[in-house]
C-alpha positions in Angstrom: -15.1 11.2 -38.9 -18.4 9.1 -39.4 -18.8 10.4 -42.7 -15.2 11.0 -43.6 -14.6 7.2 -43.8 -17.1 6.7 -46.4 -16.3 9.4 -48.2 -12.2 8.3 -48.4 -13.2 5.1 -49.2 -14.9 6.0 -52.6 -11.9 8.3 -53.2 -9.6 5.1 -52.9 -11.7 3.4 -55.2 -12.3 6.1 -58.1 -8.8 7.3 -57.8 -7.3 4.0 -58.2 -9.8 2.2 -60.5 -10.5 -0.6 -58.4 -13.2 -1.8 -60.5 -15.2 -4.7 -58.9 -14.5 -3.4 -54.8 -17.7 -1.5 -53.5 -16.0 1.1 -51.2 -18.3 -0.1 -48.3 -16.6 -3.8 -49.1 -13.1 -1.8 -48.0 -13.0 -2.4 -43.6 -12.1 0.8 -41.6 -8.9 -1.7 -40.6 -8.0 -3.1 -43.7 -4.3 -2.2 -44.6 -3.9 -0.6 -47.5 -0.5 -2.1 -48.4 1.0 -5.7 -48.9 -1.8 -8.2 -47.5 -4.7 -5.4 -47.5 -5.7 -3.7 -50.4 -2.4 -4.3 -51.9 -1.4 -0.9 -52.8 1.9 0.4 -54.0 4.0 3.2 -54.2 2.5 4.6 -57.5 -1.2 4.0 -55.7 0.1 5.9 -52.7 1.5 8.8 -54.8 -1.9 9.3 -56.7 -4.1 8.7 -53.5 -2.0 11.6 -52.1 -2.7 13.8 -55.2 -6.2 13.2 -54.3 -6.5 13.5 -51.3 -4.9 16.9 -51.5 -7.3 17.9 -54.5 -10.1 16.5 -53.0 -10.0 17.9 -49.2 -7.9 21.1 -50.1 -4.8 20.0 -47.7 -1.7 19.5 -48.2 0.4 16.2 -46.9 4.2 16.9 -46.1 6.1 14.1 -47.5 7.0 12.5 -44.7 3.8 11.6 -43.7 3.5 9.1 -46.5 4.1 6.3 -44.5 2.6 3.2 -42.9 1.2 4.9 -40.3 -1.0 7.3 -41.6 -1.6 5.4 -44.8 -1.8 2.2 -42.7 -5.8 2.1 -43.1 -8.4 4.0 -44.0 -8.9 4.8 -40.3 -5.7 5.9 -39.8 -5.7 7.6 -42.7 -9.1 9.1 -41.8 -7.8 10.0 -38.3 -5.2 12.0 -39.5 -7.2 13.4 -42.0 -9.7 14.5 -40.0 -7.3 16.7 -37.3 -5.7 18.3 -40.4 -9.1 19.7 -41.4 -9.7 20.8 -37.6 -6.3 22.9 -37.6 -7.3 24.6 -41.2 -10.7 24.9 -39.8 -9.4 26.3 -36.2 -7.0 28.7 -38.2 -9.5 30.2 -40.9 -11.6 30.7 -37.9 -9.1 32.8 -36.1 -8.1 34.5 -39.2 -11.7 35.9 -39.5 -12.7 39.1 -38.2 
């Protein structure tokens, strides 16, 4: 997770053009939405088409919410066990 932070964080910031924020200036905490970052809907719909490009996962629709997409902790939490279970399955898929 230590270097999947990072790594969102500069995704958040390429993705939505958010010229003049260093990714490192982003906190683990910060919210995303309202008092945070101040992201929208139409920021959450293209981080989530990144995100899905990016790690090669998909995100059910219902996990657009405020509690995954609370932070880029939360985010990166959730994140991170979804690349565990397609890790832990193409593992027990292999011969």
């Amino acid at each position: 997770m230590s270097e999947l932070l990072p790594r969102l964080k500069r995704l958040i910031v390429a993705t939505l053009r958010l010229e003049g924020l260093a990714p490192e200036a982003i906190g683990d905490d910060q919210l995303l939405f309202g008092e945070g970052l101040g992201l929208d809907s139409i920021d959450a719909l293209e981080l989530v088409v990144a995100i899905e490009r990016e790690f090669a996962v998909a995100i059910p629709e219902g996990k657009v919410d405020h509690e995954v997409f609370r932070s880029v902790r939360t985010l990166g939490s959730w994140l991170a066990q979804r690349l565990a279970q397609s890790d832990a399955g193409a593992s027990a898929a292999r011969p």
